[in-house]
C-alpha positions as CSV (number, residue, x, y, z in Angstrom):
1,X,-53.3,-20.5,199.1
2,X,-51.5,-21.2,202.5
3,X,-47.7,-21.6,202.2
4,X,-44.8,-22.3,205.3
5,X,-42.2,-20.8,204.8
6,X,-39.4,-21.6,207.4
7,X,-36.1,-19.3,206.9
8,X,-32.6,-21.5,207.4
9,X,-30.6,-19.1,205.8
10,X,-28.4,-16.1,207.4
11,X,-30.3,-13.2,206.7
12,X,-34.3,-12.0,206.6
13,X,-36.4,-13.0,204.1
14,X,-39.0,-10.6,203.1
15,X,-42.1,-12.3,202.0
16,X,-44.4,-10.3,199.5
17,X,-48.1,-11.8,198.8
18,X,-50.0,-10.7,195.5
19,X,-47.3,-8.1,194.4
20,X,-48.3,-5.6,196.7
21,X,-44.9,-4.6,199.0
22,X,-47.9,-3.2,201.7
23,X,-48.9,-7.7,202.0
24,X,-45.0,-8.1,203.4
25,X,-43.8,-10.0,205.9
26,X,-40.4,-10.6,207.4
27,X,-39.2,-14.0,208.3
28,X,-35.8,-14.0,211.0
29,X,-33.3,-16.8,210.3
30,X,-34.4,-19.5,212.3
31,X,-38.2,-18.8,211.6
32,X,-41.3,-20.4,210.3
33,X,-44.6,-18.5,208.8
34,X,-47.7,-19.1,207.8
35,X,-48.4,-17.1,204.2
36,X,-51.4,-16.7,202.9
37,X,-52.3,-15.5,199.0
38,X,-54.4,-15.1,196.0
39,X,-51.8,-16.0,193.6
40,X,-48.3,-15.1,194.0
41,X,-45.6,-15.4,196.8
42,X,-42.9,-13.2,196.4
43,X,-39.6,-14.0,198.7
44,X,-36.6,-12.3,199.0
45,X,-33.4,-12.5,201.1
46,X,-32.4,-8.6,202.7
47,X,-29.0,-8.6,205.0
48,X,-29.3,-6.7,208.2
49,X,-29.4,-3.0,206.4
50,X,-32.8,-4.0,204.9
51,X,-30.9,-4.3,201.3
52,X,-31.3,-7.3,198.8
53,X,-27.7,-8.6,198.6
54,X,-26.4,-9.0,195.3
55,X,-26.2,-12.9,193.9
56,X,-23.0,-14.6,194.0
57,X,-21.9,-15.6,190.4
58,X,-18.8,-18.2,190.0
């Protein structure tokens, strides 16, 4: 499968294809990409120290 993803948000987002972290791509804010997969499409938002921030619960 072929997926755009475009990033609107305020960090990176790391895109990783067929659970394999070696298939990842990182996507700036402001950005669009072309993915391309077998099956899955991992994403996830990192801040500027390459972390995953932790979610915001209210």
């Amino acid at each position: 499968m072929k997926v755009s993803v475009y990033n609107d948000g305020e960090y990176t987002i790391r895109a990783i294809t067929d659970r394999n972290a070696g298939n990842a791509t990182e996507i700036e804010s402001g950005e669009e990409t072309i993915i391309e997969a077998e099956g899955v499409i991992e994403l996830q938002e990192i801040d500027g120290n390459g972390d995953t921030p932790e979610p915001e619960h209210s």
